[in-house]
Structures are given as structure tokens and as C-alpha cells.
mmCIF file of the N, C-alpha and C atoms, coordinates in Angstrom:
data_MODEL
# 
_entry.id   MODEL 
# 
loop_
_atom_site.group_PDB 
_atom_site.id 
_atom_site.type_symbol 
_atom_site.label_atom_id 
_atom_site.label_alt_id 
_atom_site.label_comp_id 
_atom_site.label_asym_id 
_atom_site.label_entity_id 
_atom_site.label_seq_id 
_atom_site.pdbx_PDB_ins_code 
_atom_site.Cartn_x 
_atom_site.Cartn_y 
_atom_site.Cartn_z 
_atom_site.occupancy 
_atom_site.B_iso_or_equiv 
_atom_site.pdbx_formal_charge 
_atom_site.auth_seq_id 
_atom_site.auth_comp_id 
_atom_site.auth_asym_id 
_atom_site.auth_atom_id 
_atom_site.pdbx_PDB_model_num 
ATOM 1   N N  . UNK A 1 1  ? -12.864 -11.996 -13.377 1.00 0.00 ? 1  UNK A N  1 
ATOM 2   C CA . UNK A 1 1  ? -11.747 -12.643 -12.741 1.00 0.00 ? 1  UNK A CA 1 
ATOM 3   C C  . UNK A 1 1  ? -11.603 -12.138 -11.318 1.00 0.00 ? 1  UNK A C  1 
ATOM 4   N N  . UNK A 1 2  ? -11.998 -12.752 -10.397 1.00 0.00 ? 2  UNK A N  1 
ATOM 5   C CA . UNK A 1 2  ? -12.091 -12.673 -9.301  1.00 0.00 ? 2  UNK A CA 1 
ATOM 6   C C  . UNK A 1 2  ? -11.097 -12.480 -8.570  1.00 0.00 ? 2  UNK A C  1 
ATOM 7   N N  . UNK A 1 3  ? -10.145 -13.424 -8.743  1.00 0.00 ? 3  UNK A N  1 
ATOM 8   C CA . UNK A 1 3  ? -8.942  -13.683 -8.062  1.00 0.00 ? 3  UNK A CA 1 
ATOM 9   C C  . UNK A 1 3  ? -7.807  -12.166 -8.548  1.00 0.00 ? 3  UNK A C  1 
ATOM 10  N N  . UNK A 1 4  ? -8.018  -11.533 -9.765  1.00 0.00 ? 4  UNK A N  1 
ATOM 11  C CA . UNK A 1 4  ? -7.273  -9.988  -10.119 1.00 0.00 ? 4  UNK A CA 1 
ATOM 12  C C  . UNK A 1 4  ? -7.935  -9.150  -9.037  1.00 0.00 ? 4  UNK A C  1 
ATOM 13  N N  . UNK A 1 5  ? -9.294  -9.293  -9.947  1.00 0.00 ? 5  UNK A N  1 
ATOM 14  C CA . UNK A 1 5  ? -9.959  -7.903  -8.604  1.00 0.00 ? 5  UNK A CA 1 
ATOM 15  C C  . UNK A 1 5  ? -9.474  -7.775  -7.151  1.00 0.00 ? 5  UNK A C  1 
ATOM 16  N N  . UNK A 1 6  ? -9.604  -9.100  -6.693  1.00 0.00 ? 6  UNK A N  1 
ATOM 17  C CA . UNK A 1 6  ? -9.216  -8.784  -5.117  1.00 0.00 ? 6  UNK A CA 1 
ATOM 18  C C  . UNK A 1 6  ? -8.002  -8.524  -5.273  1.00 0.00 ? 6  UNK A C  1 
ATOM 19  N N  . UNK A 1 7  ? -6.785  -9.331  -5.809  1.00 0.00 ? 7  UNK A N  1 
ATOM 20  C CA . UNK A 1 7  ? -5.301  -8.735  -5.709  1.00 0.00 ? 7  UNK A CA 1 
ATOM 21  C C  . UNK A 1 7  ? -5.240  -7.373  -5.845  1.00 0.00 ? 7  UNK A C  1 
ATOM 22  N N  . UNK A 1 8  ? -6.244  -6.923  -6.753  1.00 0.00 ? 8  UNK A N  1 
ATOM 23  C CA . UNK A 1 8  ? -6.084  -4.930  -7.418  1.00 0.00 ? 8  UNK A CA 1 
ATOM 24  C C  . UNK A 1 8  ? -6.589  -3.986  -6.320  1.00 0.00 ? 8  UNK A C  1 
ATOM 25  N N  . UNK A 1 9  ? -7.674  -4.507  -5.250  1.00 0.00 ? 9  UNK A N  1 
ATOM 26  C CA . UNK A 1 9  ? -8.417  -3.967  -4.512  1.00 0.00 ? 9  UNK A CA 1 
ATOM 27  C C  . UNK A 1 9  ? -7.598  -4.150  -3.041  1.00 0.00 ? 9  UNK A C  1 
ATOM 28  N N  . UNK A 1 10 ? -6.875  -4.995  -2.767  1.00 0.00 ? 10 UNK A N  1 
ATOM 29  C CA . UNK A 1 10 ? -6.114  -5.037  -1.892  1.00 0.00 ? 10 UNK A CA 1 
ATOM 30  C C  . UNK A 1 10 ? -4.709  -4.614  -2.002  1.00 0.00 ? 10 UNK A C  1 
ATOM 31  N N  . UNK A 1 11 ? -4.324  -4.419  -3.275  1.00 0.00 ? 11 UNK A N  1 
ATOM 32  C CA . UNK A 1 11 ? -3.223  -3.991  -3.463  1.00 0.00 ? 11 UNK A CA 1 
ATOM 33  C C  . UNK A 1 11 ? -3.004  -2.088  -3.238  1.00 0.00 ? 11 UNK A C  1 
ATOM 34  N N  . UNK A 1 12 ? -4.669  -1.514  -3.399  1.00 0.00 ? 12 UNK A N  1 
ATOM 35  C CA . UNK A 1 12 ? -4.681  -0.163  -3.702  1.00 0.00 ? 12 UNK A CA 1 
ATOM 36  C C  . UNK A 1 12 ? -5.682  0.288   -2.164  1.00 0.00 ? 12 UNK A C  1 
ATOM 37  N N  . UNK A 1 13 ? -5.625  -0.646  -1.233  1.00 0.00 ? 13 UNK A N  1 
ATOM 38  C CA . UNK A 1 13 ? -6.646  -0.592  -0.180  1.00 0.00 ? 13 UNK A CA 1 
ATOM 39  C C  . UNK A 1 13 ? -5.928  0.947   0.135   1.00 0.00 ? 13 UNK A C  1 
ATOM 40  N N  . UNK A 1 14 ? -4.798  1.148   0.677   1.00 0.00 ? 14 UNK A N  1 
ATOM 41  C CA . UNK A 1 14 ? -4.650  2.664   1.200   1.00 0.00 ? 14 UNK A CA 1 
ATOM 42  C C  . UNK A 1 14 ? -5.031  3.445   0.060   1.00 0.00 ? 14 UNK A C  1 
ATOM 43  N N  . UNK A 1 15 ? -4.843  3.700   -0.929  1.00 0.00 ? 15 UNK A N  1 
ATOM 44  C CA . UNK A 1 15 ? -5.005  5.101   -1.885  1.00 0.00 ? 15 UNK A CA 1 
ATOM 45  C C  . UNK A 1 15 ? -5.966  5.390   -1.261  1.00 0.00 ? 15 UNK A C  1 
ATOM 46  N N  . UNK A 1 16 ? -6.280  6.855   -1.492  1.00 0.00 ? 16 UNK A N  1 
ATOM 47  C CA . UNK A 1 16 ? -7.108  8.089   -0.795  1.00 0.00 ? 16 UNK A CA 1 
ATOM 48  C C  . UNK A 1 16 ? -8.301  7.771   -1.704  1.00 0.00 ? 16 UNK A C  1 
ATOM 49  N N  . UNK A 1 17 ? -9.632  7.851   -1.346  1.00 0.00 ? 17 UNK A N  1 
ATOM 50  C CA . UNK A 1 17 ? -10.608 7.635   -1.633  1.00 0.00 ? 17 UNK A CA 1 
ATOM 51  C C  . UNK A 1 17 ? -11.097 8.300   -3.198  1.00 0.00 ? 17 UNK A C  1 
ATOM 52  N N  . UNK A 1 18 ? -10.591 9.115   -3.196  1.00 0.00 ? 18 UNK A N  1 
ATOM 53  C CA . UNK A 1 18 ? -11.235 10.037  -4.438  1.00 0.00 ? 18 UNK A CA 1 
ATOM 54  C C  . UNK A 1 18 ? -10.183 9.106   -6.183  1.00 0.00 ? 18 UNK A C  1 
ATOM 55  N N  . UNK A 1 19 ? -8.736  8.511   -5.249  1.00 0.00 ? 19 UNK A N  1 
ATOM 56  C CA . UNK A 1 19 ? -8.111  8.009   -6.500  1.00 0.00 ? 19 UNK A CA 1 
ATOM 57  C C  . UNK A 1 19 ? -8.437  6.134   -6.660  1.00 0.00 ? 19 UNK A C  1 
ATOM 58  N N  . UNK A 1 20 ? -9.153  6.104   -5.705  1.00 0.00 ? 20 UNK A N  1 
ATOM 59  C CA . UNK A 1 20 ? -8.955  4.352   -5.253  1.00 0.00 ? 20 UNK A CA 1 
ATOM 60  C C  . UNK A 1 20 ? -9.838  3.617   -6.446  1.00 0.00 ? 20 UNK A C  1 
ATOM 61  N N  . UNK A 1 21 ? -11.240 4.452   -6.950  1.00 0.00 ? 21 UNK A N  1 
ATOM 62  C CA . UNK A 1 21 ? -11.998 3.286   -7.430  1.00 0.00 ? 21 UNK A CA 1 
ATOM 63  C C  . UNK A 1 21 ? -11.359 3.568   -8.959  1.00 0.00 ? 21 UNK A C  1 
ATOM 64  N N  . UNK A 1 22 ? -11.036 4.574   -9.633  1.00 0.00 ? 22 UNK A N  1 
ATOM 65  C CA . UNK A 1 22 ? -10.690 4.797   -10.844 1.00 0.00 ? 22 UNK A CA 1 
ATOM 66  C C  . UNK A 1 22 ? -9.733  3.839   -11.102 1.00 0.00 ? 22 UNK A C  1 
ATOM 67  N N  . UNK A 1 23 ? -8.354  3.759   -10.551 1.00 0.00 ? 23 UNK A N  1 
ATOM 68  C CA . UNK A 1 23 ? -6.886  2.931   -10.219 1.00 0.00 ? 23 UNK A CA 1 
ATOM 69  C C  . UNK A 1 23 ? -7.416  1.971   -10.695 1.00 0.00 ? 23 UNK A C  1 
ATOM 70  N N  . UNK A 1 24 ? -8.439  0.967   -9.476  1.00 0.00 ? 24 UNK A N  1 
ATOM 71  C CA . UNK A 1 24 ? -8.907  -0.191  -8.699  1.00 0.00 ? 24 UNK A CA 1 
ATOM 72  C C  . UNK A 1 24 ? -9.595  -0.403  -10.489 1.00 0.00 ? 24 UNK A C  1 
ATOM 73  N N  . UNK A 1 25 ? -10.292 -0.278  -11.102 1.00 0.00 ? 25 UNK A N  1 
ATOM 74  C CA . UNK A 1 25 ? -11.329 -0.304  -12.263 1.00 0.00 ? 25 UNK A CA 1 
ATOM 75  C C  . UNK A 1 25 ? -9.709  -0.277  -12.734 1.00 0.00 ? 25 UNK A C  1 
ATOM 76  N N  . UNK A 1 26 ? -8.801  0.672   -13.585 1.00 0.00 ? 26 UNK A N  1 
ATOM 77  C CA . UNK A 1 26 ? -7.651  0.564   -14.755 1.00 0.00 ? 26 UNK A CA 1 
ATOM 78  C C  . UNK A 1 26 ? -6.779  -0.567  -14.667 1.00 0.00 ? 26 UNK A C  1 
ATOM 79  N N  . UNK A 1 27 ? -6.513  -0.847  -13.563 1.00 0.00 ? 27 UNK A N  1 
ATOM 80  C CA . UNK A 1 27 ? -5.274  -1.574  -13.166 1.00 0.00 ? 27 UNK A CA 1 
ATOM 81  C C  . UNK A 1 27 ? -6.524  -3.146  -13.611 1.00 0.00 ? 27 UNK A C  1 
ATOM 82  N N  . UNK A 1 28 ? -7.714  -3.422  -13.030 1.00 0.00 ? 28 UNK A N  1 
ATOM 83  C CA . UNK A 1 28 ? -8.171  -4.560  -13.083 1.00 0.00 ? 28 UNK A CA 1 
ATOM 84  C C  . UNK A 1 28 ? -8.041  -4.624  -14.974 1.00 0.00 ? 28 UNK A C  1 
ATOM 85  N N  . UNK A 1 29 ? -8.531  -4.031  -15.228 1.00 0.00 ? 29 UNK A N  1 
ATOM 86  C CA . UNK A 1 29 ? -8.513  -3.588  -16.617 1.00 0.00 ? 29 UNK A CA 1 
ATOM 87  C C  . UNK A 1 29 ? -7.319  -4.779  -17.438 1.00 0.00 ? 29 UNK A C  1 
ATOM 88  N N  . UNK A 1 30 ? -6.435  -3.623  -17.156 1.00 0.00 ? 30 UNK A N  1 
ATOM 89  C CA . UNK A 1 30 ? -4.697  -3.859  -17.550 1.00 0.00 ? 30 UNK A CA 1 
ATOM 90  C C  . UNK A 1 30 ? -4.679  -5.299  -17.207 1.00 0.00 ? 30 UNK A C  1 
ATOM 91  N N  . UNK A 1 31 ? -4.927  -5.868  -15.842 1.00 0.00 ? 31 UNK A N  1 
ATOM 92  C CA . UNK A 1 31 ? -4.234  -7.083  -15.997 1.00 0.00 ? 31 UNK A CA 1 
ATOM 93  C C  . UNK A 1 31 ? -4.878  -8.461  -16.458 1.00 0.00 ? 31 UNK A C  1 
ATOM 94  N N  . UNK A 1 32 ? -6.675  -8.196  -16.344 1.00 0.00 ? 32 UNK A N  1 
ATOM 95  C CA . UNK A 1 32 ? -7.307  -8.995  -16.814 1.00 0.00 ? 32 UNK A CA 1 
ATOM 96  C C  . UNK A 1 32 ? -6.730  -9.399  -18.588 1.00 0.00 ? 32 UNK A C  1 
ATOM 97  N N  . UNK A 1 33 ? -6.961  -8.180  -18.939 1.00 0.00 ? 33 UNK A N  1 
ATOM 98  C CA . UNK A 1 33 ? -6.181  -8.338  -20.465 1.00 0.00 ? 33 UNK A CA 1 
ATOM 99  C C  . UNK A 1 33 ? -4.712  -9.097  -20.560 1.00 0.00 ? 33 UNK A C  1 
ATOM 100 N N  . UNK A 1 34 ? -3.845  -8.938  -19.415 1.00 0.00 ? 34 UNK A N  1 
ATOM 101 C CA . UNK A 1 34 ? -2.837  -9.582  -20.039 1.00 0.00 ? 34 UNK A CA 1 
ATOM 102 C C  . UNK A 1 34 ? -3.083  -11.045 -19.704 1.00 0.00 ? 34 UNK A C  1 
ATOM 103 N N  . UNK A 1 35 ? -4.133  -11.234 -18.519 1.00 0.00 ? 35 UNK A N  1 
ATOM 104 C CA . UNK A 1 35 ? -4.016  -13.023 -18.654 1.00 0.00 ? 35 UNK A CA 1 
ATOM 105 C C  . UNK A 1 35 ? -5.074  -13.300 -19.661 1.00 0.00 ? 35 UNK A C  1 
ATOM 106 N N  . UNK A 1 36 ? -5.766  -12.616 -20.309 1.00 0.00 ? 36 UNK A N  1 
ATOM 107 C CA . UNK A 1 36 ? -6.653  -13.029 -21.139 1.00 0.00 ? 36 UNK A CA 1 
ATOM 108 C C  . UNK A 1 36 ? -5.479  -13.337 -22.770 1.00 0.00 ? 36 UNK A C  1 
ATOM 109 N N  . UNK A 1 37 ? -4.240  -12.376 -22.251 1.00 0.00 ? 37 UNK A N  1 
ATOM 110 C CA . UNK A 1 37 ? -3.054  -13.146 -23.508 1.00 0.00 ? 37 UNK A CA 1 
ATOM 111 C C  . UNK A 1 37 ? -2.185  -14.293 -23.246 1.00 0.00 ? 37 UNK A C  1 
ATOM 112 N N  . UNK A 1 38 ? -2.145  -14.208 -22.223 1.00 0.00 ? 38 UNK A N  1 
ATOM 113 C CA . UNK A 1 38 ? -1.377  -15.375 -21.526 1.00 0.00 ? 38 UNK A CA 1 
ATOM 114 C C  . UNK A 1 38 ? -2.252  -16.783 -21.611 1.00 0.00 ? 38 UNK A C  1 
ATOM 115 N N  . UNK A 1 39 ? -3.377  -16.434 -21.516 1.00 0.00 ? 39 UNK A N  1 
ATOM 116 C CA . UNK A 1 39 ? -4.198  -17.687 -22.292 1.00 0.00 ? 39 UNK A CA 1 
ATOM 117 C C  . UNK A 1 39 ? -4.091  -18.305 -23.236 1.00 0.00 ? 39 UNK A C  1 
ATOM 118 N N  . UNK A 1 40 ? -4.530  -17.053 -24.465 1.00 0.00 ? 40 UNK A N  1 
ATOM 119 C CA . UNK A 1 40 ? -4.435  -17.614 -25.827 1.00 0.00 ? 40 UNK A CA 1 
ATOM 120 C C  . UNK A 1 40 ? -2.869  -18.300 -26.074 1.00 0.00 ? 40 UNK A C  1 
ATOM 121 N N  . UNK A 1 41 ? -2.047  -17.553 -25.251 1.00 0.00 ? 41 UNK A N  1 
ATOM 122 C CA . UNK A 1 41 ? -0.621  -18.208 -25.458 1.00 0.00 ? 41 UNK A CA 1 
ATOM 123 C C  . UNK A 1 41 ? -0.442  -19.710 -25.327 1.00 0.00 ? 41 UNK A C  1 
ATOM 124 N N  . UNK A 1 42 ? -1.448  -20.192 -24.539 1.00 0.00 ? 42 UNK A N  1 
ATOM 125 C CA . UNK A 1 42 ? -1.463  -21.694 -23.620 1.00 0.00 ? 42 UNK A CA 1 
ATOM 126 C C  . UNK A 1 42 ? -1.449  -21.969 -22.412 1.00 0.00 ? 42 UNK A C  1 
ATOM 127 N N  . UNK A 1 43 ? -1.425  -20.968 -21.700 1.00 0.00 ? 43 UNK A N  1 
ATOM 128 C CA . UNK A 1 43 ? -1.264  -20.987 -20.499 1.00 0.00 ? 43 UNK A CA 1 
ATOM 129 C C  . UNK A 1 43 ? -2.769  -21.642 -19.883 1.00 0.00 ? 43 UNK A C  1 
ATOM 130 N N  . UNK A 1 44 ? -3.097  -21.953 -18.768 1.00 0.00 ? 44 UNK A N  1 
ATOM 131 C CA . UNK A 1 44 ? -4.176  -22.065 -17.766 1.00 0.00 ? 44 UNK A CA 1 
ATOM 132 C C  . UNK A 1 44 ? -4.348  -21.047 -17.133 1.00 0.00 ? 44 UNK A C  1 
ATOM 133 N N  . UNK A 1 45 ? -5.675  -21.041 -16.793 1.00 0.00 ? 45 UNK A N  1 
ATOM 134 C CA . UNK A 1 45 ? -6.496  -19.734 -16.253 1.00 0.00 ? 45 UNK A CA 1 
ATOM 135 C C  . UNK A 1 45 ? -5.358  -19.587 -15.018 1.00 0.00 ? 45 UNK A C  1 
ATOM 136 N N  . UNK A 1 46 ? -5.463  -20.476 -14.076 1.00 0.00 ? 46 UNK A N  1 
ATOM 137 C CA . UNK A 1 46 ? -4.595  -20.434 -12.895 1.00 0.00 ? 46 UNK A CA 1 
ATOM 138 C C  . UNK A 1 46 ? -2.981  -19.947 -12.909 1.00 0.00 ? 46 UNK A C  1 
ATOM 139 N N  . UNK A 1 47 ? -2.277  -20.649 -14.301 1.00 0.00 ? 47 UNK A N  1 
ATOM 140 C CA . UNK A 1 47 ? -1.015  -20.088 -14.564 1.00 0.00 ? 47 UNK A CA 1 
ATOM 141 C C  . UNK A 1 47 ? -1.067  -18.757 -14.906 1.00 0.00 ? 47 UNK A C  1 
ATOM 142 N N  . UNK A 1 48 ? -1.613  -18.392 -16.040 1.00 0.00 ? 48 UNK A N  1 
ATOM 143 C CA . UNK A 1 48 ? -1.659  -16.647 -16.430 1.00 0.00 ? 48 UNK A CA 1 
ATOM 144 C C  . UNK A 1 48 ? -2.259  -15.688 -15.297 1.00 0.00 ? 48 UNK A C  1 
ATOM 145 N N  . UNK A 1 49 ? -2.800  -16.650 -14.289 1.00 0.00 ? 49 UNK A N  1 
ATOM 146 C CA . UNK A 1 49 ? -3.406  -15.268 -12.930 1.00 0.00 ? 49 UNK A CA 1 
ATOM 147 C C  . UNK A 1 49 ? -2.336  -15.206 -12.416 1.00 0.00 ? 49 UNK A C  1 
ATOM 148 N N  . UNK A 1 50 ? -1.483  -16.406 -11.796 1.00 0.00 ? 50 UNK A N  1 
ATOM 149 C CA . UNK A 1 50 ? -0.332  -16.036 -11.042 1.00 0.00 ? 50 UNK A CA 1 
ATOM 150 C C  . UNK A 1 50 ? 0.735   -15.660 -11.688 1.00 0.00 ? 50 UNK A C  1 
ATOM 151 N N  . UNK A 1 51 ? 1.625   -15.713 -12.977 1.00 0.00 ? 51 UNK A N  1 
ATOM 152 C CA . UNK A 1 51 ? 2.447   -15.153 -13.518 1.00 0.00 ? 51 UNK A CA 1 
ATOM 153 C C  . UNK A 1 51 ? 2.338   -13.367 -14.315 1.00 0.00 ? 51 UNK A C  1 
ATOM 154 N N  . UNK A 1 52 ? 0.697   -13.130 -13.977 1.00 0.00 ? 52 UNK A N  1 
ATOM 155 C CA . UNK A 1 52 ? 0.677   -11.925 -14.167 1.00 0.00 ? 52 UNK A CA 1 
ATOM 156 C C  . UNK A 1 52 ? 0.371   -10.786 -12.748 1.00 0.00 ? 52 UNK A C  1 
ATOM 157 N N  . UNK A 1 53 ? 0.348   -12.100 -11.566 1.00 0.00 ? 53 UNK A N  1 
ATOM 158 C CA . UNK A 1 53 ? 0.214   -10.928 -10.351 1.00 0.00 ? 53 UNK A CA 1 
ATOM 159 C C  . UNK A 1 53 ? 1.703   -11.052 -9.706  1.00 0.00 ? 53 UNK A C  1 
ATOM 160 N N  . UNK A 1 54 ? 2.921   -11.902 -10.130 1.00 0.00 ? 54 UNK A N  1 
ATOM 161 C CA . UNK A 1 54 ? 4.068   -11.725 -9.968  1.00 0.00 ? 54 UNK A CA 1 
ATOM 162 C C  . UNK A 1 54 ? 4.657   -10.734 -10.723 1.00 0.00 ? 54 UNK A C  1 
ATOM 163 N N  . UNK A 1 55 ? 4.391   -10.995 -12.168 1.00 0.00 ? 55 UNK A N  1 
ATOM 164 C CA . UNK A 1 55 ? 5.139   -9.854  -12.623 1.00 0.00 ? 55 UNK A CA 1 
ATOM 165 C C  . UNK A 1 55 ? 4.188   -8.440  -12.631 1.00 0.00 ? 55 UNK A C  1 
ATOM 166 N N  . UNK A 1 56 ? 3.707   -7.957  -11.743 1.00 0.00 ? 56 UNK A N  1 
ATOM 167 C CA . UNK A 1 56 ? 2.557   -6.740  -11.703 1.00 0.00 ? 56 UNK A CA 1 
ATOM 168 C C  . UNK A 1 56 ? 3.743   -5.657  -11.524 1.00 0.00 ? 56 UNK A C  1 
ATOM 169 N N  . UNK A 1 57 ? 4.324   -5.587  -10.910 1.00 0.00 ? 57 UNK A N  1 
ATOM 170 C CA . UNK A 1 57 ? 5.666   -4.546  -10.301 1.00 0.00 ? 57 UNK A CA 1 
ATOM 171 C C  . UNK A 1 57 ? 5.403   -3.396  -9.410  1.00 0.00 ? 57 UNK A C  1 
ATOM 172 N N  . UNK A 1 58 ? 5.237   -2.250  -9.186  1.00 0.00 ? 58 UNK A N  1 
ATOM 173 C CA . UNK A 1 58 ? 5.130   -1.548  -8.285  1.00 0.00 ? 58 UNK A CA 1 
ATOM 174 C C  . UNK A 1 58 ? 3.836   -0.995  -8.479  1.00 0.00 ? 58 UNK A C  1 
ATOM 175 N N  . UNK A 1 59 ? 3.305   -0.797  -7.297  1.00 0.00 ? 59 UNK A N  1 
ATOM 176 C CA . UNK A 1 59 ? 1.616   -0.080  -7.696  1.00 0.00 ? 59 UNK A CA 1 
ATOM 177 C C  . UNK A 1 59 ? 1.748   1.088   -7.792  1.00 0.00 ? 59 UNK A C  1 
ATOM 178 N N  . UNK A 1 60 ? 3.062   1.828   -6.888  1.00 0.00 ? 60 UNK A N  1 
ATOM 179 C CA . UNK A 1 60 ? 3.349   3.315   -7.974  1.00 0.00 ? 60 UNK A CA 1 
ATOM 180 C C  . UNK A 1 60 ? 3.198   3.439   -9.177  1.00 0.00 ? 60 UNK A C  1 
ATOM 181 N N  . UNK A 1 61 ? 3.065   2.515   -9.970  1.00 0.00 ? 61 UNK A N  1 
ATOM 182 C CA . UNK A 1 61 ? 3.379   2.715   -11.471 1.00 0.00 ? 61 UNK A CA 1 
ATOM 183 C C  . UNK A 1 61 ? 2.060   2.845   -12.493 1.00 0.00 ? 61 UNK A C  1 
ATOM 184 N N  . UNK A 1 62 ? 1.369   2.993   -11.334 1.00 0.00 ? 62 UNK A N  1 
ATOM 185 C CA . UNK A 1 62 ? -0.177  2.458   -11.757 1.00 0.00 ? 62 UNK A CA 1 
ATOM 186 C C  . UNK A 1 62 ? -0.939  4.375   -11.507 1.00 0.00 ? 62 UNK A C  1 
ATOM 187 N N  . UNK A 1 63 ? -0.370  5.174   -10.633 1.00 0.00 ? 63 UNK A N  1 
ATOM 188 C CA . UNK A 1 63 ? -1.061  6.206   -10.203 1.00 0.00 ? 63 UNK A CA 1 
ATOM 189 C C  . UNK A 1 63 ? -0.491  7.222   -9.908  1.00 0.00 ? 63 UNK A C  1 
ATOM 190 N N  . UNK A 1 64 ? -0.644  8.683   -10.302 1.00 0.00 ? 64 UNK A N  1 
ATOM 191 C CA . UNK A 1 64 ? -0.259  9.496   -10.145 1.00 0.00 ? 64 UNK A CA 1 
ATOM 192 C C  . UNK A 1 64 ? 0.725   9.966   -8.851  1.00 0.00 ? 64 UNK A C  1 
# 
């Protein structure tokens, strides 16, 4: 899912190098899975990408 990765990779562009690719890899992780539920729910690929990069919430919440 293309369209997560870049939101996850641009979302974590400042973190300090040593925490960026681990984050960048969990967080893609985390949200691929939830539109992969938001699918089975009924949703469209396009609906479950954008209702899960709205409700994403703070990228503090993602990293130490």
C-alpha cells in the first residue's frame, strides 16, 4: 500500500535517523492492517486508506 507508506514516511521524515526506519516499518505495519479491516468491513481500498490516515492521531504516539 503505497499511498500508507508515503503518509508513514513523510509523516516520520524528522525522527533522528537511528529511530526513523524501525517507526517508519511499525507504524506502516499498524495501519496497513487496519485498512486491510476496514475492507473486509466493506469499505473500498480508497475509503479505508483515507479514513485510516484521518483517524491516525498523533505520531507521538507511535515512538518513544
Amino acid at each position: 500500500m503505497k499511498r500508507i507508506h508515503n503518509f508513514v514516511k513523510n509523516t516520520f521524515k524528522k525522527l533522528p535517523i537511528d529511530q526513523k526506519e524501525v517507526v517508519i516499518e511499525r507504524v506502516t505495519q499498524i495501519l496497513t492492517e487496519k485498512v486491510e479491516d476496514l475492507m473486509e468491513q466493506g469499505l473500498s481500498l480508497d475509503e479505508a486508506v483515507d479514513k485510516t490516515v484521518i483517524e491516525f492521531g498523533e505520531p507521538e504516539d507511535f515512538y518513544d
